[in-house]
SEVEX-566180 format. One line per 8 residues: number of its first residue (from 1); their letters; for each residue x, y, z of N, C-alpha, C. Coordinates in nm, 3 decimals, padded with zeros to 5 digits. Layout:
# residues N
NUM) A) X:Y:Z:X:Y:Z:X:Y:Z | ...
END
This chain:
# residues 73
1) XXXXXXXX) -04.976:02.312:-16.467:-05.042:02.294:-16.340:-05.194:02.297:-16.356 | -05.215:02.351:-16.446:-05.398:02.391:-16.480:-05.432:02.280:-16.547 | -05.539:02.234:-16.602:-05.642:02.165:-16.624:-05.657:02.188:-16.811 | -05.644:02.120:-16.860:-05.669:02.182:-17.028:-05.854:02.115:-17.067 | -05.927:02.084:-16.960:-06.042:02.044:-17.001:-06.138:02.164:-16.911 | -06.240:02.134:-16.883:-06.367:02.240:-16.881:-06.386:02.202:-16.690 | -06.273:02.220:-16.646:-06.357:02.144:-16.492:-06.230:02.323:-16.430 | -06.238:02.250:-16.287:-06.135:02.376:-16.180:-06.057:02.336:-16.209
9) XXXXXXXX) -06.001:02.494:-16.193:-05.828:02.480:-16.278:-05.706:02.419:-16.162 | -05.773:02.385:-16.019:-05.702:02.276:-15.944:-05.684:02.190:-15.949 | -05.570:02.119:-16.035:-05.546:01.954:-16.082:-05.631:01.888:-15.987 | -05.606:01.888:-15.873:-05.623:01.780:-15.827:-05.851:01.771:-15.765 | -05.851:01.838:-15.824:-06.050:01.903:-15.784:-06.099:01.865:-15.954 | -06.195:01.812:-15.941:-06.308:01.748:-16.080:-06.419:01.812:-16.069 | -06.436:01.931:-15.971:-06.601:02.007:-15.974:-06.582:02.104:-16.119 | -06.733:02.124:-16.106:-06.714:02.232:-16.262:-06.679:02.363:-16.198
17) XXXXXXXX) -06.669:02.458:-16.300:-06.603:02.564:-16.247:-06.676:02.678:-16.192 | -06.705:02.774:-16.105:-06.762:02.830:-16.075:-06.776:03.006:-16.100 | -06.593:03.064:-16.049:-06.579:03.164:-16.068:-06.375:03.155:-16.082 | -06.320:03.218:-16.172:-06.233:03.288:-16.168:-06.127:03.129:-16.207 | -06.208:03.026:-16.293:-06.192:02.890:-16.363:-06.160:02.813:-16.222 | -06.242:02.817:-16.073:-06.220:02.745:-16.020:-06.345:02.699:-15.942 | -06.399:02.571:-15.906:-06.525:02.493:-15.824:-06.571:02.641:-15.715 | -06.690:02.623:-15.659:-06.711:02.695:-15.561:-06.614:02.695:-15.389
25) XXXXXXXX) -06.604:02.569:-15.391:-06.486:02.525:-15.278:-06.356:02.571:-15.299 | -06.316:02.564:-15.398:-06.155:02.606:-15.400:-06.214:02.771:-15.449 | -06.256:02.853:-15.500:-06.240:02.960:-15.488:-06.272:03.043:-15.330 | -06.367:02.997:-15.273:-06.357:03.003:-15.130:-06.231:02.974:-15.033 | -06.200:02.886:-15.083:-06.038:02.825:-14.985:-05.961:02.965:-15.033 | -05.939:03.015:-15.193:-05.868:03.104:-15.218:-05.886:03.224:-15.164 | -06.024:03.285:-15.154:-06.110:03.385:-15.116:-06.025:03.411:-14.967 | -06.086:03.311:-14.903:-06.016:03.274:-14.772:-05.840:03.338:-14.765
33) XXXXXXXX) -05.779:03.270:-14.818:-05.627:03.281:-14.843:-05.557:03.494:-14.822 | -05.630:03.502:-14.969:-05.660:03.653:-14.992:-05.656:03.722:-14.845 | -05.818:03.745:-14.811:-05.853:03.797:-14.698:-05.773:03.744:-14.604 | -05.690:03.657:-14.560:-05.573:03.631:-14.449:-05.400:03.747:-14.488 | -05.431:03.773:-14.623:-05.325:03.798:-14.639:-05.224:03.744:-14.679 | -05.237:03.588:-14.722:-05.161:03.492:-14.784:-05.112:03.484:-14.922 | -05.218:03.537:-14.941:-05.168:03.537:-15.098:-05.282:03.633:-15.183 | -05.222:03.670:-15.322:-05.327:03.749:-15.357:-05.387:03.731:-15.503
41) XXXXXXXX) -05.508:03.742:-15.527:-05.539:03.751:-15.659:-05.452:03.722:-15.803 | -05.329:03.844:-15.816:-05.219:03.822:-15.881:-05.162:03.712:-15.897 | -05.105:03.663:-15.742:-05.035:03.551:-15.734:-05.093:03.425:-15.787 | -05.178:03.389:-15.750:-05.291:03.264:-15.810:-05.295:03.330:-15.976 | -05.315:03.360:-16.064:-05.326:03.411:-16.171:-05.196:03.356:-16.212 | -05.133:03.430:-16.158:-04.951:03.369:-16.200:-04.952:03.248:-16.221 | -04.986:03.154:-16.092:-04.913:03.039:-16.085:-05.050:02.965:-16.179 | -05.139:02.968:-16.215:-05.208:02.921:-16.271:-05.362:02.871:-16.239
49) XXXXXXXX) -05.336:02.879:-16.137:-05.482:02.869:-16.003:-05.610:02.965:-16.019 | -05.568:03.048:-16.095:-05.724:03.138:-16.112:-05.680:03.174:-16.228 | -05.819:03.276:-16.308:-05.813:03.349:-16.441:-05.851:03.446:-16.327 | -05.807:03.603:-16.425:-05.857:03.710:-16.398:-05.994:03.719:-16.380 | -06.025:03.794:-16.319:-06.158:03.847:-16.285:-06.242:03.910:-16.393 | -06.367:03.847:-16.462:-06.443:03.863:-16.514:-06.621:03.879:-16.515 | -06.683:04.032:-16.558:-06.770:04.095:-16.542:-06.839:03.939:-16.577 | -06.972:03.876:-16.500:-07.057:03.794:-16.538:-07.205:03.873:-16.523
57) XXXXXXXX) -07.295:03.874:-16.663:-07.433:03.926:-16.646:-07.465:03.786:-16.604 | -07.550:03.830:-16.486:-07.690:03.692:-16.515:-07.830:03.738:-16.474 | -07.850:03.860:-16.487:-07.971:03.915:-16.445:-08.086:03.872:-16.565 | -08.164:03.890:-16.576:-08.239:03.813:-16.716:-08.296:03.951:-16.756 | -08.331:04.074:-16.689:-08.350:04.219:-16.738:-08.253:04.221:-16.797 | -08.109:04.216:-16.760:-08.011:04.293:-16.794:-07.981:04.235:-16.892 | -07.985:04.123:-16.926:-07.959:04.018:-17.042:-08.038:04.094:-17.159 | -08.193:04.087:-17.106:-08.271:04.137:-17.239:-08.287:04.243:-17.262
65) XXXXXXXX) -08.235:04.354:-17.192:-08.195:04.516:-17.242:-08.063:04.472:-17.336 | -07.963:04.427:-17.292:-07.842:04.386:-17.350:-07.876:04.371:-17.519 | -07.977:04.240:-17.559:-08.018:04.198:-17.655:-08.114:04.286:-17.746 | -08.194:04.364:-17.640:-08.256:04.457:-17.751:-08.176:04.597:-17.810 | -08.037:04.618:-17.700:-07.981:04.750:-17.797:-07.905:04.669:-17.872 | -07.828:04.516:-17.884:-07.793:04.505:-17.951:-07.892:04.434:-18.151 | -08.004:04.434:-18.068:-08.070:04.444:-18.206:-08.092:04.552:-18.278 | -08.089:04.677:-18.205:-08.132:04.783:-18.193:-08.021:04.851:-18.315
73) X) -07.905:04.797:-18.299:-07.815:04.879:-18.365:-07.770:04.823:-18.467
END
């Protein structure tokens, strides 16, 4: 059902991916879903519609503290 190239993991959607391997629109539609009570996190994971939830840095401090303990050590 998923996508084996670099786009949302919604066959039928060609945006790039945003959060959780899906466009900003379809993770919203999902977001949406969730908060109704329709369905949950898990379930999409299952069926193939999302990846788990993953920590993203994008702070550019936090990046370059990141880089200096890891030079550091």
């Amino acid at each position: 059902m998923s996508k084996t190239k670099n786009g949302c993991l919604v066959q039928e959607c060609r945006r790039e991916p945003y959060a959780r391997g899906m466009c900003r629109s379809c993770y919203e539609s999902a977001r949406r879903q969730i908060v109704a009570g329709n369905r949950s996190w898990e379930e999409l994971v299952e069926m193939g519609l999302a990846r788990t939830a993953q920590r993203v840095v994008r702070n550019p401090l936090t990046l370059a503290l990141q880089r200096a303990e890891q030079e550091a050590s």
